[in-house]
C-alpha positions in Angstrom: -39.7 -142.0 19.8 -42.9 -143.0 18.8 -44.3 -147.2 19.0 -46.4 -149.1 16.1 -49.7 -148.6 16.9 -50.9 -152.0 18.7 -54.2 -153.2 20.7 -55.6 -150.2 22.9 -56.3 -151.3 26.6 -58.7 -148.6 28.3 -60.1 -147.7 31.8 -62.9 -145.7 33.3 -63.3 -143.5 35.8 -66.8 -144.4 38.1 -68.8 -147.5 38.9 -70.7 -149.3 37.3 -74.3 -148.2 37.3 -73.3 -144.7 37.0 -71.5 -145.4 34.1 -74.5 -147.4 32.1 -76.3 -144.5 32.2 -74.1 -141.5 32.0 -71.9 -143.5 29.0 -73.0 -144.9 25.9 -74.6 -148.3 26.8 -72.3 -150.3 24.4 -68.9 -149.1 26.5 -67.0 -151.6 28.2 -65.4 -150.8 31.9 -62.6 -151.5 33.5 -61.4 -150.7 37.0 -57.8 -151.2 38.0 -56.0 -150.9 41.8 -52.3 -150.3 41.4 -50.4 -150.9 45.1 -47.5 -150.3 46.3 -47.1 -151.7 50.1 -43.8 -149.9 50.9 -41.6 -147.8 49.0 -38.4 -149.8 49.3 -40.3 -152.4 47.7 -40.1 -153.3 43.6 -43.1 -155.4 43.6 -46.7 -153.6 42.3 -49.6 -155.5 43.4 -52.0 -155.3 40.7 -55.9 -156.0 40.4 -58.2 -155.2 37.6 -62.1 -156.5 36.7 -64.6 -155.5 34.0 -67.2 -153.9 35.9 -70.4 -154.1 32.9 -72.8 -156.8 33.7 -72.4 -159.0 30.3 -69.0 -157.8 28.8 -69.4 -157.3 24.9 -66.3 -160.1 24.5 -65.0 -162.0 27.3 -61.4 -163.5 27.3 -59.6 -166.6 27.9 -56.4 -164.8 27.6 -54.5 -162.7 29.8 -51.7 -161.4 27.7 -48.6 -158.6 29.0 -46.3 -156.5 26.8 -43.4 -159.3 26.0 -41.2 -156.9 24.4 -40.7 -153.0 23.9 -38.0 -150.4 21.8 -35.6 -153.5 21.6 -36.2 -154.9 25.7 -37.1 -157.8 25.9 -38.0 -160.8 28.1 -40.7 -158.5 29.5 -43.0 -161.3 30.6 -41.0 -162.1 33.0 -41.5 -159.7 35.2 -45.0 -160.9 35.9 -45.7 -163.2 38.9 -48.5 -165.0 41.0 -51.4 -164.5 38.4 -55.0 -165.3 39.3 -58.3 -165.1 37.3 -61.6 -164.9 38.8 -65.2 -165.3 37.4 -68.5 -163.1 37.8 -68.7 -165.0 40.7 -65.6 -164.1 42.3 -64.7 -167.9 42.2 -60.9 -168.9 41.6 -60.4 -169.6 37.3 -57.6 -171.8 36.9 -55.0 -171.1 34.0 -52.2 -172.4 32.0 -48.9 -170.4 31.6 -47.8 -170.4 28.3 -44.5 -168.9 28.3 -43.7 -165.3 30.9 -45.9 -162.9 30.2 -49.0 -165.4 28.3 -51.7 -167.4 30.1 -54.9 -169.1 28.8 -57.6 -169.7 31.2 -60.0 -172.7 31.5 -62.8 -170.2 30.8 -63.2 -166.6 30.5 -62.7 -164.6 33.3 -63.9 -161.1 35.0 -61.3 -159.8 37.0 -57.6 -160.5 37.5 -54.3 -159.9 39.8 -50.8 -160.6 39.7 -47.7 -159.1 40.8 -45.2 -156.8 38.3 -41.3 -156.5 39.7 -40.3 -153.1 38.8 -36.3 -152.8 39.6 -34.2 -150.9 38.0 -33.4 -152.1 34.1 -30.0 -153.2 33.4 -29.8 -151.1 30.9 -30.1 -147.6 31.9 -31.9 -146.2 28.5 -34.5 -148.5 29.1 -35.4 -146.3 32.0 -37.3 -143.8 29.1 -39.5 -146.8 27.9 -40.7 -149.6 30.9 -41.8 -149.4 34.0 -39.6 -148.9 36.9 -39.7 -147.9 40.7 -36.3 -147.3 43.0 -36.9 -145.5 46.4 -38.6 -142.8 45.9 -39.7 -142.3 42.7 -40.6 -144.5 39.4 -42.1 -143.7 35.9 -45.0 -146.5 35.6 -45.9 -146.8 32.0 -49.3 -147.9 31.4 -49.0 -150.2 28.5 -46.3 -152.8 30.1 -47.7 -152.3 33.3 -51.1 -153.3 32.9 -52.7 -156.3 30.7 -52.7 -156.1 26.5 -56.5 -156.5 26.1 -58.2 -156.3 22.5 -59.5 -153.1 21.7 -63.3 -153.8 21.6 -63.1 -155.0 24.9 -62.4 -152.5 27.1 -63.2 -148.7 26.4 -62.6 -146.5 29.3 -61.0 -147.4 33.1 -60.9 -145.9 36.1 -57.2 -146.3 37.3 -56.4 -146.1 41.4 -53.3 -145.8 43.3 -52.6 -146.9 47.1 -49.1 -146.0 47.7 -47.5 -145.6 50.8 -47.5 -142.2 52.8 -45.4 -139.8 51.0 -45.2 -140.9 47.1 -47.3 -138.8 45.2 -48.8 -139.6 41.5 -48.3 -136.7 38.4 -49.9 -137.5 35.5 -51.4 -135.6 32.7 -55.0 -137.8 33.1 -58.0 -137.0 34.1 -57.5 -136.3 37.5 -61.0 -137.8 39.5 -59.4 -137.3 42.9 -56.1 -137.4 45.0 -55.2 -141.3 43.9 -57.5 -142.3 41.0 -57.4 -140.7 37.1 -59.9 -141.9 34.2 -57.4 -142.7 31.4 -58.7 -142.8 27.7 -55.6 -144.9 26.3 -53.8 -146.8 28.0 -50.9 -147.2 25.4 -50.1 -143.8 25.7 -50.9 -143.3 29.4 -47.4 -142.9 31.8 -47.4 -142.1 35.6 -44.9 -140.6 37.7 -44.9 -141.7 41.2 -42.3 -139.8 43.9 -41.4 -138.1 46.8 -40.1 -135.1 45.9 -41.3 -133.9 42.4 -41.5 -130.3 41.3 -45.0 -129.8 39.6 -45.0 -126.3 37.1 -47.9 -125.2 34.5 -47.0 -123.5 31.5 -49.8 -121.6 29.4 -49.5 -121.4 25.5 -52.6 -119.3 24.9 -55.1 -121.9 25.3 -53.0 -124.7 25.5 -51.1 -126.0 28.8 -47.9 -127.4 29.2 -47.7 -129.4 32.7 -43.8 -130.1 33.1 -42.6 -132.7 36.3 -39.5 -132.7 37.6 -37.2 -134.4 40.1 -34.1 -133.8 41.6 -31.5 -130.9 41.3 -30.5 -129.6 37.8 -27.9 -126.6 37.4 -30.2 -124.6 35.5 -34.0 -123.5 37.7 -37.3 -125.0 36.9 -38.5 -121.5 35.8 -35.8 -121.9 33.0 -36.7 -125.1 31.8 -40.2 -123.6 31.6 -39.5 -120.9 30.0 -37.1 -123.1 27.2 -40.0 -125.5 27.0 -42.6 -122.9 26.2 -40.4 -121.2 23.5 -39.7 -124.2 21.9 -43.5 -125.7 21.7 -44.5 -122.2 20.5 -41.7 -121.8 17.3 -43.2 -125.8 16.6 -46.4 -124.2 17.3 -46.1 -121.3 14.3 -44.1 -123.8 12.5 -47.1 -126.3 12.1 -49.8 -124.1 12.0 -51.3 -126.1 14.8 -51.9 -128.1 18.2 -51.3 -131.5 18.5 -54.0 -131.6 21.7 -55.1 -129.4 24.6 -52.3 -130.3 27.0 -49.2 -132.1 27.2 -47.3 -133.6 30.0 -43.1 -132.9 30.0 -41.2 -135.2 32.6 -37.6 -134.3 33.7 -36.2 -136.8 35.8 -32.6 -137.2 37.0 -30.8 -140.8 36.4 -31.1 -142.5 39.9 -28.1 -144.4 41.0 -25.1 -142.5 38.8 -22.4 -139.5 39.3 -21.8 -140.1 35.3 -22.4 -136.9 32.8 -24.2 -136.3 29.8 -25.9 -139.5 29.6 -29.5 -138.9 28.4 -32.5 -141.0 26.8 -35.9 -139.9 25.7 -39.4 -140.9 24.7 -42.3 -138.9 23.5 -45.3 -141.3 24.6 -48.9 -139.3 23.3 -48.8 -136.2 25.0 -45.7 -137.3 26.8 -42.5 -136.3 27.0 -40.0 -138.5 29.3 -36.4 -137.4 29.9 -34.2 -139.4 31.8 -31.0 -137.6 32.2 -27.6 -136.6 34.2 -26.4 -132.9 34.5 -23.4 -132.0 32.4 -20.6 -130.1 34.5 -21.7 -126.3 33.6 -24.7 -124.6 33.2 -24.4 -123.5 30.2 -23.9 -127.0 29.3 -26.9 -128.2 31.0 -29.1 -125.5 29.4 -27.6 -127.0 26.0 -28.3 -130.2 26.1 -32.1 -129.6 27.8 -32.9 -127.2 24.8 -31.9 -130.4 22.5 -33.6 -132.6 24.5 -36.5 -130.7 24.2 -36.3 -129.8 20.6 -36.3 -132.7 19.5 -39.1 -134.3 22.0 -41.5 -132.0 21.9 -41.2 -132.0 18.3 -42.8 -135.7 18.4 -45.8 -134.3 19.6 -46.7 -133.2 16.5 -45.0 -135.9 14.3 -45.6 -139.1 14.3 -47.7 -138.9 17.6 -50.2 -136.2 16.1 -50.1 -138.2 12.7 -52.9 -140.9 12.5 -50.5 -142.5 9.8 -49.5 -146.4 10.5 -46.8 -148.6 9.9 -42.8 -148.5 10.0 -41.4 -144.3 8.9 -39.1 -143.9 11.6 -36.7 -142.8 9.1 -39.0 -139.4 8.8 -40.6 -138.7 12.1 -37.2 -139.7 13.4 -34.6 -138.3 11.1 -36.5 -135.4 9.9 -37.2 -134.9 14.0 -33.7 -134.6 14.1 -33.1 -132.1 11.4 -35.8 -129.8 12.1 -34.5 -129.8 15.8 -31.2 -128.9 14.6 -33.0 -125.6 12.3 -34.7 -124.7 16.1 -32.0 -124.3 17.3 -30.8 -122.2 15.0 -33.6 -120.0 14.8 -34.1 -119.1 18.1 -30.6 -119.3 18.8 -29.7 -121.6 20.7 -27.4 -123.6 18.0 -24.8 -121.7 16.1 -24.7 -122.1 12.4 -21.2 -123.8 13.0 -22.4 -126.2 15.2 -25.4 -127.1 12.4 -23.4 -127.9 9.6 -20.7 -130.2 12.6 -24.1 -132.2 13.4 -24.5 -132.7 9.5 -21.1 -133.6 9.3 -21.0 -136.1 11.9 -24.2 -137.6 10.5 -22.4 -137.8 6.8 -19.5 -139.6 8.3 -21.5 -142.2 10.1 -23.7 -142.7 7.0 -20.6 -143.0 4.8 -19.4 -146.1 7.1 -21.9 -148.4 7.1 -21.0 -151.2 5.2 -24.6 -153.1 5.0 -26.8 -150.3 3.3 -30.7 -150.8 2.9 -33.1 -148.2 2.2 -34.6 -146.4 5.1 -37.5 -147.7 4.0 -36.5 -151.5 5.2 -34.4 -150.1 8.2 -37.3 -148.9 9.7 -38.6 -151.7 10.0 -35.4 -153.5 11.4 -34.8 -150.2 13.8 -34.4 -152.1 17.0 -32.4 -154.2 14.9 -29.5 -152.3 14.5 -30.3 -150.2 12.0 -31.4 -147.3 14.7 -27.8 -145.6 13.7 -28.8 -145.2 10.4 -32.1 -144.4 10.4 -31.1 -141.1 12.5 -28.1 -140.2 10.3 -29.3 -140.9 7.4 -33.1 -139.9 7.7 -31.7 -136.6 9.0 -29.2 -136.2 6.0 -32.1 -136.5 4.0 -34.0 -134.0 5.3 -31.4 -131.7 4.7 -31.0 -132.3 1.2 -34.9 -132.1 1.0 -34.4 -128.5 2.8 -31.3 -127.6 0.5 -33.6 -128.7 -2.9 -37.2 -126.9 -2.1 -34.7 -123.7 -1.3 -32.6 -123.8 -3.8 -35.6 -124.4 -6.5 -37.6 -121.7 -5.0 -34.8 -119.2 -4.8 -35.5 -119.1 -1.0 -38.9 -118.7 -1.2 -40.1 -122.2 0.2 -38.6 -124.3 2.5 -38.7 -127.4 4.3 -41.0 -125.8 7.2 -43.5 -126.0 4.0 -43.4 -129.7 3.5 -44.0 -130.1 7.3 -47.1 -128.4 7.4 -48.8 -129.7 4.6 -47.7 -133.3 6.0 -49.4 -132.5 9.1 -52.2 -131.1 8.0 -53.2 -133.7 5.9 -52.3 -136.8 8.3 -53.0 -134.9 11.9 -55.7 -136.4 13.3 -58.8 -136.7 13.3 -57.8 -137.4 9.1 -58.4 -141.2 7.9 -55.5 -143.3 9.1 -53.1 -144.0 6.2 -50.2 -146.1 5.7 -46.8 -143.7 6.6 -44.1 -144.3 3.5 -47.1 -144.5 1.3 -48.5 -140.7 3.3 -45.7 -139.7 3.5 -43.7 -140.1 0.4 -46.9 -139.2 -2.0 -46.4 -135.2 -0.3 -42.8 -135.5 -0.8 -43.1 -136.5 -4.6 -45.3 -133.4 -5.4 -42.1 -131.7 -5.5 -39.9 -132.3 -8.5 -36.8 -131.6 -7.1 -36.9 -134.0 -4.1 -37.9 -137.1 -6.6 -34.6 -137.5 -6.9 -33.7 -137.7 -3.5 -36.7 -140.4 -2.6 -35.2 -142.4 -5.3 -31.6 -142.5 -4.3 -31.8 -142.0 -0.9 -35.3 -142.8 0.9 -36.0 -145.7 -1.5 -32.4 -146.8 -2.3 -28.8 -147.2 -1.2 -26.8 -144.8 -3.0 -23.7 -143.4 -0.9 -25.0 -139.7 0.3 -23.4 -137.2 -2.8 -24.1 -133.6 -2.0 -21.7 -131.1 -3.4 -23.9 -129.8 -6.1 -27.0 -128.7 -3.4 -24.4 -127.9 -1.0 -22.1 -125.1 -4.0 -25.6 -123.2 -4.4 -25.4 -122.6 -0.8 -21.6 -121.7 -0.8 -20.8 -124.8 1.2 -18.0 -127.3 0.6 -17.7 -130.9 2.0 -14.0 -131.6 2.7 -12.8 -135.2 3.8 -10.5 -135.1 7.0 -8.6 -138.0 8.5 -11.7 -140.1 6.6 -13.9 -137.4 8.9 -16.4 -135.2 6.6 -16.2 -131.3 7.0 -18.7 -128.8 6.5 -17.3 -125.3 5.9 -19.0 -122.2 4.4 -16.6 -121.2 1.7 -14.8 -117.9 2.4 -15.8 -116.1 -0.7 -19.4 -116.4 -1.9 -21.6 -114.6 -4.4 -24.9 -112.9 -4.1 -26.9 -115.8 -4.4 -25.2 -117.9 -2.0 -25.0 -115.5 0.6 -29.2 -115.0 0.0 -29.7 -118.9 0.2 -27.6 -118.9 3.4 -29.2 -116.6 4.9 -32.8 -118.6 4.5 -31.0 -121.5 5.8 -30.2 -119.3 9.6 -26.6 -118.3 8.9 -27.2 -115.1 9.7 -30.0 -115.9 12.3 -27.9 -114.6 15.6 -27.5 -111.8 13.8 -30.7 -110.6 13.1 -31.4 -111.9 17.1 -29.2 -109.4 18.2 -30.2 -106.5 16.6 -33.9 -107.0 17.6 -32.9 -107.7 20.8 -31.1 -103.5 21.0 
């Protein structure tokens, strides 16, 4: 999952002096303490101050993340604020509602207090701050103040936590307790007792992975699943998103319960939060979809400098090309593939308020999250189905991807997304009509026709959808079939003797 891009709040990582001359004269500083006094405490103590002499743009305002991924009410967290100026001298403020205060002038340095308890809500636990015992996930961008972009540009960021808790964090590490992070929107910490810390190399590239508490399957698994996966994304794309990437594997605290899971890919981070199912095998099945579909976001939309609401293609085509992965390295049989689809059909076929994915996206933490994973994945298929079928197996969706990236991966001029995104799609003729009906409009999901090309029926069971490869099919069909990884764990196997 992937936010709207919003004001960027930065640190740096030395003092002041040094950095006016080692740094380009025109940055701004900032220098924040993050404290913990015990670890049975909730409450972070917070302080922060600019550290240039004349700040390119001071503030009166003192603002805080108010709401996130559908939480709200953030601003409450946030207690016993004070400003100061240059002088060090007590700045007195008005609070205008939790989370927003206006100062009497502008200030240089700031504290308050940020209650990190466990969310009510247990999926939160993937997107805010928390702390409970002995370990927490601190995410940068509620936990520290949303300044404007020109004001801050790089920030040294210390922790003083109590004896024991240790910090993992893909940031520039400056010493035991203090990193230099670049952007704070993107920046996440994880602070515990008993993390598991494991370094993964992809040629050049590194893959740091954190984890906490005992799983069924080894870390050396999880690893090893990891790396396979980035690679096949790797190939797939043509490229790396950045030079390193952080995965963090954490169980639920606080719950016996099974198969509960939520997810965010945050920059180069990946954040599980997650219960064991009762078998291995099970386990090793739901972290290979976890991480499919994760560390697929490191490419899309968070190595995309594209703007705006298209969660209905970095999500549902996420989704979709998680779903091929899985297939192709075989992890996913053919059988379970077309049941996903089928599930997605069904909920798509029962919603009774359509809109285009276009406007869900932009209600998604509206309620229209459902759809915009159903149907943006169903969509993705047929897009997969057309480009095959047109090319007599010669193209696929794969291609689609990598032009997408490659023309919106950074450092490319930041574009709008549906606009981006839609103008590739439209190049091919045969998924105009799919933008039109599906992306753009309403029109209930009709798929036979791709589907008998591929010698695959749609039945309607107990008002359930079905997906069954027909039992008879002709040269073509079986060819087309084959493209699509029905005959992937074959062709596994018998490299594999």
């Amino acid at each position: 999952m992937s936010k709207p891009c919003r004001s960027i709040f930065y640190f740096i990582a030395a003092i002041a002096l040094i950095l006016q001359s080692y740094y380009n004269s025109s940055a701004q500083a900032v220098e924040t303490l993050v404290k913990l006094e015990n670890s049975k405490s909730e409450i972070f103590k917070i302080k922060g101050k600019f550290l240039q002499a004349e700040p390119l743009k001071k503030t009166k305002n003192l603002s805080f993340m108010l709401s996130y991924a559908g939480f709200d009410n953030l601003g409450a967290r946030i207690s016993n604020v004070n400003l100061f100026d240059e002088r060090g001298e007590k700045i007195g403020y008005k609070k205008l509602i939790d989370g927003e205060y206006l100062a009497e002038k502008e200030f240089s340095a700031w504290e308050y207090e940020i209650k990190t308890s466990l969310p009510k809500n247990p999926s939160a636990m993937a997107h805010l701050s928390w702390f409970s015992g002995e370990q927490g996930i601190l995410m940068a961008d509620d936990l520290f103040p949303q300044f404007e972009a020109n004001q801050t540009d790089f920030a040294k960021v210390t922790f003083e936590m109590p004896n024991g808790l240790k910090v993992s964090s893909i940031e520039n590490r400056l010493n035991e307790n203090s990193f230099r992070v670049e952007n704070v929107e993107k920046a996440i910490f994880y602070v515990g007792k008993k993390q598991r810390e494991k370094t993964v190399n992809i040629d050049d590239y590194k893959l740091d992975l954190t984890f906490s508490g005992e799983w069924l399957f080894t870390d050396a698994e999880a690893a090893e699943m990891a790396k396979e996966i980035f690679t096949s994304y790797k190939n797939l794309l043509g490229a790396v998103p950045n030079e390193r990437a952080q995965i963090f594997l954490v169980k639920f605290p606080n719950t016996n319960t099974t198969g509960n899971w939520e997810a965010e890919t945050r920059g180069a981070n990946v954040t599980i939060l997650s219960t064991d199912m009762p078998f291995k095998k099970q386990s090793l099945q739901r972290l290979h979809e976890q991480l499919r579909h994760e560390i697929f976001h490191l490419w899309m939309p968070n190595g995309l400098n594209l703007s705006g609401n298209y969660d209905w293609f970095y999500e549902g085509f996420a989704l979709y090309q998680s779903l091929r992965t899985g297939v192709g390295i075989n992890m996913l049989s053919f059988d379970n593939f077309l049941d996903t689809l089928s599930r997605a059909h069904g909920i798509d076929s029962l919603q009774t308020q359509k809109s285009s994915l276009i406007e869900s996206s932009k209600n998604r933490w509206n309620g229209a999250n459902t759809q915009i994973y159903a149907r943006g994945m169903l969509v993705a298929f047929l897009c997969d189905l057309a480009v095959l079928r047109k090319s007599k197996g010669n193209r696929s969706l794969s291609e689609v991807l990598r032009q997408i990236y490659q023309a919106h991966s950074l450092p490319n001029a930041r574009q709008e997304g549906n606009m981006a995104i839609l103008s590739i799609l439209q190049n091919y003729p045969e998924i105009r009509p799919i933008i039109e009906k599906y992306i753009k409009g309403t029109e209930k999901i009709a798929w036979q026709t791709e589907l008998d090309a591929f010698g695959i029926e749609s039945k309607e069971e107990n008002f359930m959808t079905k997906l069954l490869v027909k039992p008879k099919l002709n040269g073509r069909q079986k060819d087309l079939l084959d493209k699509l990884g029905y005959n992937n764990w074959r062709k596994l196997s018998e490299s594999s003797k």
